[in-house]
KEVEX-302966 format. One record per residue (C-alpha): residue number from 1; residue in three letters; z, x, y. Coordinates in Angstrom, 1 decimal. Layout:
BEGIN
<atom tiba="NUM" rovex="ala" c3="Z" c1="X" c2="Y"/>
...
//
This chain:
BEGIN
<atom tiba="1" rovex="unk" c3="27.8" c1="-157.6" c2="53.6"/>
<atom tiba="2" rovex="unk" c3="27.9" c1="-153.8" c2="53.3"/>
<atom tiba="3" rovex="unk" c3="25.5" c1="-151.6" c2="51.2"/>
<atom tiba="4" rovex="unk" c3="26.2" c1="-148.2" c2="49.3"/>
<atom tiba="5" rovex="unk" c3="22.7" c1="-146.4" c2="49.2"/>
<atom tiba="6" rovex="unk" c3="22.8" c1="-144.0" c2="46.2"/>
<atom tiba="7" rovex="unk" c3="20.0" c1="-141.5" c2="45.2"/>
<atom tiba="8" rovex="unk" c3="18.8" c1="-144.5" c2="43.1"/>
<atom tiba="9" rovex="unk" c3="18.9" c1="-147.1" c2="44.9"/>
<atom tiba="10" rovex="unk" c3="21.0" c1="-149.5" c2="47.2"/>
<atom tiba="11" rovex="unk" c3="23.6" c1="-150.8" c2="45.4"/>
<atom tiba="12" rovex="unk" c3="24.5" c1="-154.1" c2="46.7"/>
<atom tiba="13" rovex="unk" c3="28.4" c1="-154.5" c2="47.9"/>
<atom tiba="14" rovex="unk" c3="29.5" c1="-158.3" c2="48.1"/>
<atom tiba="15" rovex="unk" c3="32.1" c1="-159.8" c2="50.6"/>
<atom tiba="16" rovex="unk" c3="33.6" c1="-162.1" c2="47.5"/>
<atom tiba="17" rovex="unk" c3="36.0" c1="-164.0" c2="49.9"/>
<atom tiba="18" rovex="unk" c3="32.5" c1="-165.9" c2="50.4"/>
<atom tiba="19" rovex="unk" c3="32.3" c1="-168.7" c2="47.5"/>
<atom tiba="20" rovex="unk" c3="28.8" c1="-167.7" c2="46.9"/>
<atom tiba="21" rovex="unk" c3="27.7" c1="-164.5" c2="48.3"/>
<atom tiba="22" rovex="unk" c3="24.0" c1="-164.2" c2="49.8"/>
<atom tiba="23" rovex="unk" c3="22.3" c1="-161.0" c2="50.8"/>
<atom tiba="24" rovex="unk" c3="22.5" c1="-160.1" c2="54.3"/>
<atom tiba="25" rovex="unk" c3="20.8" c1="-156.5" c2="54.1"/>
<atom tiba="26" rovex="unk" c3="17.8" c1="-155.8" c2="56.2"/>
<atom tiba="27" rovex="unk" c3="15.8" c1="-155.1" c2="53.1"/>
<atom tiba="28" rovex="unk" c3="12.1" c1="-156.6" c2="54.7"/>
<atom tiba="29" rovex="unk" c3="11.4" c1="-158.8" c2="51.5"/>
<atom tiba="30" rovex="unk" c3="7.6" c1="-160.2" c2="52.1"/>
<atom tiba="31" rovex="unk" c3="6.4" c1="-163.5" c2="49.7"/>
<atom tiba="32" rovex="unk" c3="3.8" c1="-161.9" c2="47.7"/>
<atom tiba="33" rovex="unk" c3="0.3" c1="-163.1" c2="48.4"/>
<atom tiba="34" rovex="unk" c3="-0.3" c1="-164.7" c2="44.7"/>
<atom tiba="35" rovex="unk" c3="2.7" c1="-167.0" c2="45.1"/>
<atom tiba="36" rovex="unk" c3="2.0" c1="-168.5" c2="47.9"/>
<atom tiba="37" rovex="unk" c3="-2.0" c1="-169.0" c2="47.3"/>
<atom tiba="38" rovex="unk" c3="-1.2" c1="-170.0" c2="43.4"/>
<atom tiba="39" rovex="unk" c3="2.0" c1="-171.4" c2="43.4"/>
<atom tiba="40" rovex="unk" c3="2.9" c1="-173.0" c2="46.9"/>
<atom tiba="41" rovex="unk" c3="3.2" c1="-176.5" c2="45.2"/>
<atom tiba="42" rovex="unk" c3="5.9" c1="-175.4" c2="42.6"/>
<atom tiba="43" rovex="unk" c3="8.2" c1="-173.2" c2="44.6"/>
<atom tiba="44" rovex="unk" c3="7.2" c1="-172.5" c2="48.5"/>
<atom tiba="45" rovex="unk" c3="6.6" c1="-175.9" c2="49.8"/>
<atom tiba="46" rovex="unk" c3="9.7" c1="-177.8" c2="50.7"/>
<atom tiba="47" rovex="unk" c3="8.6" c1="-180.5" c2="48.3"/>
<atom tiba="48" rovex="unk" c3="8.3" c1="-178.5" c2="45.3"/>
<atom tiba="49" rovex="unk" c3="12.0" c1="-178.5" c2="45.3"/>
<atom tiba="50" rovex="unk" c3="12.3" c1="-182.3" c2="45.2"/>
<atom tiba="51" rovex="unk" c3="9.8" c1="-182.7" c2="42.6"/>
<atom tiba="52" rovex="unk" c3="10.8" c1="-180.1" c2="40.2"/>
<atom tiba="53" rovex="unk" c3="14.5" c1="-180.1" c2="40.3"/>
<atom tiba="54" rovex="unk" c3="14.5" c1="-182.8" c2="37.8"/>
<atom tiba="55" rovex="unk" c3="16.0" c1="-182.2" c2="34.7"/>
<atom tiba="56" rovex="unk" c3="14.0" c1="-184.5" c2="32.8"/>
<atom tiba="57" rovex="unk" c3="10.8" c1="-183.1" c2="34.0"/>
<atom tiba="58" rovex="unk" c3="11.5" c1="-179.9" c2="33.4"/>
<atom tiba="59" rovex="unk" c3="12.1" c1="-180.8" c2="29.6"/>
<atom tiba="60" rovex="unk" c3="9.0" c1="-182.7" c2="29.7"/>
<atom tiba="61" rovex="unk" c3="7.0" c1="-179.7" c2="30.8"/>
<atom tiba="62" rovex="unk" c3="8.3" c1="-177.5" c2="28.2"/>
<atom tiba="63" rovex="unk" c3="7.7" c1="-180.3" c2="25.8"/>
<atom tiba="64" rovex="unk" c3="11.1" c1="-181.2" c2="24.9"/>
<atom tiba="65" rovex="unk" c3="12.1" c1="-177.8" c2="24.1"/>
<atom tiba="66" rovex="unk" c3="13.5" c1="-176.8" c2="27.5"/>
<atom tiba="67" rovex="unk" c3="17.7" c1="-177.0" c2="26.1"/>
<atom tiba="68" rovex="unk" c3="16.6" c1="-175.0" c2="22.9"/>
<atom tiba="69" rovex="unk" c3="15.5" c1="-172.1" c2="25.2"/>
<atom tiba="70" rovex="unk" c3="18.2" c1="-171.9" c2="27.2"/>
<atom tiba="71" rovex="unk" c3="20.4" c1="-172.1" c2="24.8"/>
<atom tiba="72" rovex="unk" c3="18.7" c1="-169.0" c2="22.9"/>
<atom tiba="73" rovex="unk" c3="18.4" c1="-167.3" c2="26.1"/>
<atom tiba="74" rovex="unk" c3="22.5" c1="-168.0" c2="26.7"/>
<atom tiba="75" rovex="unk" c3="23.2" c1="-167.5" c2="23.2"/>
<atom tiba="76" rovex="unk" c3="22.4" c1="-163.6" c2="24.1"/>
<atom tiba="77" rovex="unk" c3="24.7" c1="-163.4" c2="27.2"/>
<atom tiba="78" rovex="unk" c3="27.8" c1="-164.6" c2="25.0"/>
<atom tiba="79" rovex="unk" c3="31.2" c1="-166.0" c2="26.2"/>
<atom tiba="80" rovex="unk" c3="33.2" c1="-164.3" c2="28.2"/>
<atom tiba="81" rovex="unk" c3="30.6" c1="-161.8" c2="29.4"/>
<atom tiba="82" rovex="unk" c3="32.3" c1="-158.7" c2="31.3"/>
<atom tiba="83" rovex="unk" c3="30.9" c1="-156.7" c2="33.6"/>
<atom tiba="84" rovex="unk" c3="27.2" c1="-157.5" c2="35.6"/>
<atom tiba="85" rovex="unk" c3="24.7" c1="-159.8" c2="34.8"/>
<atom tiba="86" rovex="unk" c3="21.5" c1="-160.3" c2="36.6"/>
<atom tiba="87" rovex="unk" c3="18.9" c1="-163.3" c2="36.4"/>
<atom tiba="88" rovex="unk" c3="15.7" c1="-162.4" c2="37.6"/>
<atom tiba="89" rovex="unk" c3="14.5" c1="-165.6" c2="39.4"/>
<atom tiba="90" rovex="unk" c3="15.9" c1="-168.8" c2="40.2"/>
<atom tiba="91" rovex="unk" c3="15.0" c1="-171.2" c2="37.5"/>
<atom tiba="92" rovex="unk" c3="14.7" c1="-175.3" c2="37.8"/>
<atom tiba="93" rovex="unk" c3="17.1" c1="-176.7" c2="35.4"/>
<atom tiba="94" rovex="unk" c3="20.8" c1="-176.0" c2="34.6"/>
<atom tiba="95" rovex="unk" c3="20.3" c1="-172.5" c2="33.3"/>
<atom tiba="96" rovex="unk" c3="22.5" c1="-170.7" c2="35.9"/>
<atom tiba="97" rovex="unk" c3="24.9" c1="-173.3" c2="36.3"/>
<atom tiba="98" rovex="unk" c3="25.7" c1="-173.0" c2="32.4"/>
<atom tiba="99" rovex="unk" c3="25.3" c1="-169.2" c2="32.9"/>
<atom tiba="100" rovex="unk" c3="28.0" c1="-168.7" c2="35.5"/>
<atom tiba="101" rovex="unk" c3="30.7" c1="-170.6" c2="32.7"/>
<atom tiba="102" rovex="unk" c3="29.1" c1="-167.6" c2="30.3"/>
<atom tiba="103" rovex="unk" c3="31.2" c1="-164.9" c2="33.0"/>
<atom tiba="104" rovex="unk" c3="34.2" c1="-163.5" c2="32.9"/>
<atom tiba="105" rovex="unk" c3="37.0" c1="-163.7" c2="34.7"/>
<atom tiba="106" rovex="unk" c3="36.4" c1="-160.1" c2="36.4"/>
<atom tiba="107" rovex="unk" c3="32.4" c1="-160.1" c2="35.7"/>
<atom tiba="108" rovex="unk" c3="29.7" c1="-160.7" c2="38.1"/>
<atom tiba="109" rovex="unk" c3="26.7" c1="-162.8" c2="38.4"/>
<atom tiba="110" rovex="unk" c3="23.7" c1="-162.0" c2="40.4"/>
<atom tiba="111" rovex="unk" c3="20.3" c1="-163.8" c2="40.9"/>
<atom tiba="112" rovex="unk" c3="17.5" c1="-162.7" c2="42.7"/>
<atom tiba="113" rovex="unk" c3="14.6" c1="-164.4" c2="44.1"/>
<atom tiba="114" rovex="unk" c3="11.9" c1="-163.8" c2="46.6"/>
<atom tiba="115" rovex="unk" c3="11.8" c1="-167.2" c2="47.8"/>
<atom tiba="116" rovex="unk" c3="15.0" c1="-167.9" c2="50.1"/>
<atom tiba="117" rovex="unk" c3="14.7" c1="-172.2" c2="49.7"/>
<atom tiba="118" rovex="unk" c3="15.0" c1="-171.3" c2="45.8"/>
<atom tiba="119" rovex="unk" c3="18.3" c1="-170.1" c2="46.6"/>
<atom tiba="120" rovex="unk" c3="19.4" c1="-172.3" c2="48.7"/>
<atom tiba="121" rovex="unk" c3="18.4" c1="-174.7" c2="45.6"/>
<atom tiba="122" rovex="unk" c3="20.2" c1="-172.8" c2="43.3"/>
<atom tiba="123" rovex="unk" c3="23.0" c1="-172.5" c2="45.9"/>
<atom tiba="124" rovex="unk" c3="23.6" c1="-176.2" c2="46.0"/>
<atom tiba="125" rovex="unk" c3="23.5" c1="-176.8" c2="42.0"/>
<atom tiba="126" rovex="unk" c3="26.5" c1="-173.9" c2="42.1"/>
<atom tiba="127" rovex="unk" c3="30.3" c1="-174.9" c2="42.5"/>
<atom tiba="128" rovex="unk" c3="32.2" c1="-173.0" c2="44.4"/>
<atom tiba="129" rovex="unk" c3="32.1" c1="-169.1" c2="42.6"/>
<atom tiba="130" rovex="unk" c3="33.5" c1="-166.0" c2="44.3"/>
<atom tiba="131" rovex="unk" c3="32.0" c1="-163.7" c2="41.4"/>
<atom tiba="132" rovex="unk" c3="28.4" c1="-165.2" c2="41.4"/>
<atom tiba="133" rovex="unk" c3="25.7" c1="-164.0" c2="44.5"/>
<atom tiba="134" rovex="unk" c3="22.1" c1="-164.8" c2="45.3"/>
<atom tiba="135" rovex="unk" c3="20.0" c1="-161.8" c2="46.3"/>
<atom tiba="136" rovex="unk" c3="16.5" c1="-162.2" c2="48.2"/>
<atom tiba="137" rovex="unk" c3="14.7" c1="-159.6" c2="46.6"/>
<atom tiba="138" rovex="unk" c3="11.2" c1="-159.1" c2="44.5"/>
<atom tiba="139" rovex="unk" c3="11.4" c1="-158.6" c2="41.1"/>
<atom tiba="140" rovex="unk" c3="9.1" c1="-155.8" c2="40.9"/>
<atom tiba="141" rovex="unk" c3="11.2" c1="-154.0" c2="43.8"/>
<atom tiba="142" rovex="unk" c3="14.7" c1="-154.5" c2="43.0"/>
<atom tiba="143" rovex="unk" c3="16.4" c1="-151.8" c2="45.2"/>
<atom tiba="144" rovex="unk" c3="19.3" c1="-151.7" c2="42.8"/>
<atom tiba="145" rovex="unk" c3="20.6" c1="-148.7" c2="41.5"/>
<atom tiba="146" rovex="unk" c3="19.6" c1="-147.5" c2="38.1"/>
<atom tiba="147" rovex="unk" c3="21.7" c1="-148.7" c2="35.3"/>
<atom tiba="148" rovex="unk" c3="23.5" c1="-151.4" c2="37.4"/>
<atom tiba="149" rovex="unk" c3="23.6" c1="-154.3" c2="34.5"/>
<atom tiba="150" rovex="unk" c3="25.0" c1="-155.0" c2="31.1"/>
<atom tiba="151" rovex="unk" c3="22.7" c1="-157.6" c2="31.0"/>
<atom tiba="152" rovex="unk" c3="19.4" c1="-158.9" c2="32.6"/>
<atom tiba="153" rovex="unk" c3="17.6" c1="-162.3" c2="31.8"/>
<atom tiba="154" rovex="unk" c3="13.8" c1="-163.2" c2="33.0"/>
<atom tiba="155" rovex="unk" c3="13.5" c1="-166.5" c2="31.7"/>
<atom tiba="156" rovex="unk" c3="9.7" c1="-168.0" c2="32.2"/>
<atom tiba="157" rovex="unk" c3="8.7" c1="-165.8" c2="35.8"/>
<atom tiba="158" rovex="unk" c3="6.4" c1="-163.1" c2="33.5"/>
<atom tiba="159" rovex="unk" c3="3.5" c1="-165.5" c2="32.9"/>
<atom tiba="160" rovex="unk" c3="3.7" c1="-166.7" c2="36.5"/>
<atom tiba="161" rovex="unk" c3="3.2" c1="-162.5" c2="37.1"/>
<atom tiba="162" rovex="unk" c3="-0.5" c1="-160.7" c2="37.7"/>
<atom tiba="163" rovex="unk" c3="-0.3" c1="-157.7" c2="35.0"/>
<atom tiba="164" rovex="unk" c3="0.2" c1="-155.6" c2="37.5"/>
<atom tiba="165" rovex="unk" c3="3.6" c1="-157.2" c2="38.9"/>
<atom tiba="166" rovex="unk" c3="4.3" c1="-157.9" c2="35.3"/>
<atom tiba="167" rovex="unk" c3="4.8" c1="-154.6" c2="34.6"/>
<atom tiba="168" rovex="unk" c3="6.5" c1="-153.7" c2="37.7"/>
<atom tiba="169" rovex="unk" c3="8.8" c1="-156.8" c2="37.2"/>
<atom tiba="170" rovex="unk" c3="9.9" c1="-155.3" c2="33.4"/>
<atom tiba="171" rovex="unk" c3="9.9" c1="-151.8" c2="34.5"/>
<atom tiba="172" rovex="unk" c3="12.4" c1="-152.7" c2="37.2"/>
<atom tiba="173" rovex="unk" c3="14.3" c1="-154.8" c2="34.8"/>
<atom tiba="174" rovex="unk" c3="14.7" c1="-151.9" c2="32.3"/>
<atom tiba="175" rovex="unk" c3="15.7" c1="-149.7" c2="35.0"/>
<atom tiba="176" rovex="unk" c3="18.7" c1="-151.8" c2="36.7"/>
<atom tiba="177" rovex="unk" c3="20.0" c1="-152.4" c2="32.8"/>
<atom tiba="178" rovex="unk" c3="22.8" c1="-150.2" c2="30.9"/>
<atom tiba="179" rovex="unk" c3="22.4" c1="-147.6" c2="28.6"/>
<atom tiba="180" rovex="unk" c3="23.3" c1="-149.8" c2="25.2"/>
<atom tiba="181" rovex="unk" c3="22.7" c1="-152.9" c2="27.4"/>
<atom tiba="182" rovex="unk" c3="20.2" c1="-155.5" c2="27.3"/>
<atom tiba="183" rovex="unk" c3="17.0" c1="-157.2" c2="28.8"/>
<atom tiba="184" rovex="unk" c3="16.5" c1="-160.5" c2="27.6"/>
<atom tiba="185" rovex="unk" c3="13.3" c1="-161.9" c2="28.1"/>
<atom tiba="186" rovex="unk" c3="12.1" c1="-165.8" c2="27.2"/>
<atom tiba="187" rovex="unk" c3="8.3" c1="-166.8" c2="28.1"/>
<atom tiba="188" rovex="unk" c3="5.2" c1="-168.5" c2="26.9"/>
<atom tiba="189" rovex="unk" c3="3.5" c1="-166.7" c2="23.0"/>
<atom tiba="190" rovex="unk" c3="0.2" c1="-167.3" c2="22.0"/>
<atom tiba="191" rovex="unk" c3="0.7" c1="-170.4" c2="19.7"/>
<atom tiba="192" rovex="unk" c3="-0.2" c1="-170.5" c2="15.8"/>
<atom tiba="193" rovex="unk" c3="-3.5" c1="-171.7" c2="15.9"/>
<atom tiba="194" rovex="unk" c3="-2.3" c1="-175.1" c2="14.3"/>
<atom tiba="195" rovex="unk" c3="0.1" c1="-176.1" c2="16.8"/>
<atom tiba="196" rovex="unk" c3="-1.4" c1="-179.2" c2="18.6"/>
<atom tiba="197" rovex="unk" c3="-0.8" c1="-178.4" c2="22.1"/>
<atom tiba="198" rovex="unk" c3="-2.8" c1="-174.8" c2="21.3"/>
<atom tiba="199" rovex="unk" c3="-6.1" c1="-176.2" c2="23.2"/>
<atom tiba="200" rovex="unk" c3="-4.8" c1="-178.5" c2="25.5"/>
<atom tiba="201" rovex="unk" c3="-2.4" c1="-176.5" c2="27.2"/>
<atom tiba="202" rovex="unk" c3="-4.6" c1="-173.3" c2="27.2"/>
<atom tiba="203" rovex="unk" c3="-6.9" c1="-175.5" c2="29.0"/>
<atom tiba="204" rovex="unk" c3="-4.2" c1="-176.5" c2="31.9"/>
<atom tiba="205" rovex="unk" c3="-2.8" c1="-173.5" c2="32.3"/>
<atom tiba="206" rovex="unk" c3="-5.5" c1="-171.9" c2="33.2"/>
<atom tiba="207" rovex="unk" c3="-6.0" c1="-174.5" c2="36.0"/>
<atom tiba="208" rovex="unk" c3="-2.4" c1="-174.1" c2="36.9"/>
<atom tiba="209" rovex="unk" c3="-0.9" c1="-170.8" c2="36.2"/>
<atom tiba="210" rovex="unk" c3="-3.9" c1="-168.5" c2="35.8"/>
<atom tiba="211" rovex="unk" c3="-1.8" c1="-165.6" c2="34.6"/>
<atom tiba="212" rovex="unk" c3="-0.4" c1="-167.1" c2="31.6"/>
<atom tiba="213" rovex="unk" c3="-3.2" c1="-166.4" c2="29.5"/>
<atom tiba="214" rovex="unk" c3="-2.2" c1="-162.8" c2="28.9"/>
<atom tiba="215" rovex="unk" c3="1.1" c1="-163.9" c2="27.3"/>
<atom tiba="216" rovex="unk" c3="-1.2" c1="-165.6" c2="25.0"/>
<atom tiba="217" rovex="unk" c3="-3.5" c1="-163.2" c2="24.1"/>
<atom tiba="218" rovex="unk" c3="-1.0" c1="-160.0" c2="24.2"/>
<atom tiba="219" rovex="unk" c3="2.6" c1="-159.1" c2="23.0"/>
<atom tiba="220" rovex="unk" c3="5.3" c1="-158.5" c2="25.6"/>
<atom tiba="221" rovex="unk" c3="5.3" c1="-155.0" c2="24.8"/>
<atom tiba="222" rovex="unk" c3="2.2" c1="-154.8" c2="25.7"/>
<atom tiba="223" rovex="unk" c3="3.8" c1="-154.3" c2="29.7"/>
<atom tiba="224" rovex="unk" c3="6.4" c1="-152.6" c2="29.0"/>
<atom tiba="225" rovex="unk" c3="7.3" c1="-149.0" c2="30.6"/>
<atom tiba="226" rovex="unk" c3="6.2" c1="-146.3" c2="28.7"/>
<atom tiba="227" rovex="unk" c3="8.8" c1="-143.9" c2="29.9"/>
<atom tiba="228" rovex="unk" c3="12.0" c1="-146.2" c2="28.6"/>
<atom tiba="229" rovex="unk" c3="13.6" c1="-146.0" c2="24.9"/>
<atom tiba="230" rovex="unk" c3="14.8" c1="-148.8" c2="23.6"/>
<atom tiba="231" rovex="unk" c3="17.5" c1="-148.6" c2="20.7"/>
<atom tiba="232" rovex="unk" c3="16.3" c1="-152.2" c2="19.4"/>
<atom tiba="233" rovex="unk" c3="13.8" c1="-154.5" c2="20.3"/>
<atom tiba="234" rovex="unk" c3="14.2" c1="-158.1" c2="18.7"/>
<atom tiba="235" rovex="unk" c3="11.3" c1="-161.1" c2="18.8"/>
<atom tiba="236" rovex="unk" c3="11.7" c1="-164.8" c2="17.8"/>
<atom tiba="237" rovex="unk" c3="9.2" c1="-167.3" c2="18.5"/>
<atom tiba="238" rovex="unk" c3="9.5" c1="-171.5" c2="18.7"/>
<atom tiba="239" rovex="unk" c3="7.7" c1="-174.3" c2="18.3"/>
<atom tiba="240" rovex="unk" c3="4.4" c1="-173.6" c2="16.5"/>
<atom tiba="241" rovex="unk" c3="4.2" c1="-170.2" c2="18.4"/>
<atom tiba="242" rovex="unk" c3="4.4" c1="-171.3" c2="21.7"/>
<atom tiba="243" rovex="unk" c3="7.2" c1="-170.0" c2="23.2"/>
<atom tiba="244" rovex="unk" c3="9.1" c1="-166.7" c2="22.0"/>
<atom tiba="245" rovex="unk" c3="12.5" c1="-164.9" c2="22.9"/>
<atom tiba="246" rovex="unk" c3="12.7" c1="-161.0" c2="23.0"/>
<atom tiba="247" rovex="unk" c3="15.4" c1="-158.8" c2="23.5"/>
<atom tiba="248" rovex="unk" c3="15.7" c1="-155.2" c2="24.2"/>
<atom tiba="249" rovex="unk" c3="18.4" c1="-153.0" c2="24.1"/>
<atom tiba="250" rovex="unk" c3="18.5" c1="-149.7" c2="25.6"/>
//
């Protein structure tokens, strides 16, 4: 796999006679720190694969709402779409499988992820796909080239993010995106303060993910780049609150 460097970036040039492309740059991508201390048992230990790659579990932990998401996340890529997509992290689930039927003929589909056994996950849940490739990479240093993506989707990675890799993670995501194009983000929302699972789940994920808590207490825009217009900027929220969906157009 060969690499055009720009003044941007590197823009990353596939061999697509591959049926799913991995990187092969020598881009030195180091595992933050925070993932392995807070999150070895979800995605860095070999088991957290076997666990977790269970669609009925997944579901469970997004209390039955984890097809609903997807599908609103989906819903915003469209059929047939042309031109390059990028998901920002491997997700547990069927989310990229149904995604790569969402491309086009001639489009392309990228996911990134620092962890490699995540996309070696995600490799095996894939058929066979000249126009789809998996990327080692951070999220809050792509190494794309500016305005390389129609389309960019980070769906739940943000509240697993300290602020400050938050806001690299959506300042990189704004970057890599189109002019007109769009950033389509789907995360944990501070929940209305009747929803049930309000205390409860406050409670646990602050044992469990420590960094969630700031999606509850402030707005996404709270982390976005200051230097980046956006043409639109659309919220919806779900279930009581809990969970919201928010896309940005440039």
């Amino acid at each position: 796999m060969n690499n055009l460097i720009s003044e941007h970036g590197i823009t990353p040039q596939f061999d697509h006679s591959a049926p799913i492309a991995f990187d092969e740059t020598a881009i030195r991508i180091t595992v933050p720190a925070y993932l392995q201390k807070i999150y070895w048992w979800a995605y860095v230990h070999p088991n957290a694969v076997k666990v977790f790659e269970r669609e009925w579990l997944v579901n469970l932990i997004l209390f039955g709402n984890y097809s609903a998401l997807r599908d609103k996340a989906l819903d915003e890529i469209g059929h047939d779409a042309k031109g390059s997509t990028l998901q920002v992290a491997c997700a547990y689930g069927d989310l990229t499988p149904r995604l790569r039927e969402r491309i086009a003929d001639d489009g392309k589909l990228h996911v990134i992820d620092v962890l490699p056994i995540q996309l070696e996950n995600l490799k095996r849940k894939l058929p066979a796909d000249m126009r789809v490739s998996l990327i080692q990479r951070d999220s809050a240093a792509l190494g794309f080239a500016d305005a390389s993506y129609e389309r960019v989707l980070v769906f739940f990675l943000l509240h697993e993010q300290p602020e400050d890799v938050r806001r690299r993670t959506l300042a990189e995501a704004c970057r890599v995106v189109k002019p007109g194009g769009k950033v389509i983000v789907v995360d944990y929302h501070g929940p209305d303060n009747w929803n049930p699972v309000r205390h409860p789940l406050r409670a646990l994920l602050k044992r469990l993910e420590p960094y969630a808590d700031d999606l509850w207490k402030n707005e996404l825009e709270t982390y976005l780049p200051t230097d980046v217009t956006f043409s639109s900027m659309q919220k919806e929220t779900y279930f009581g609150g809990l969970y919201q969906k928010v896309v940005l157009t440039r």
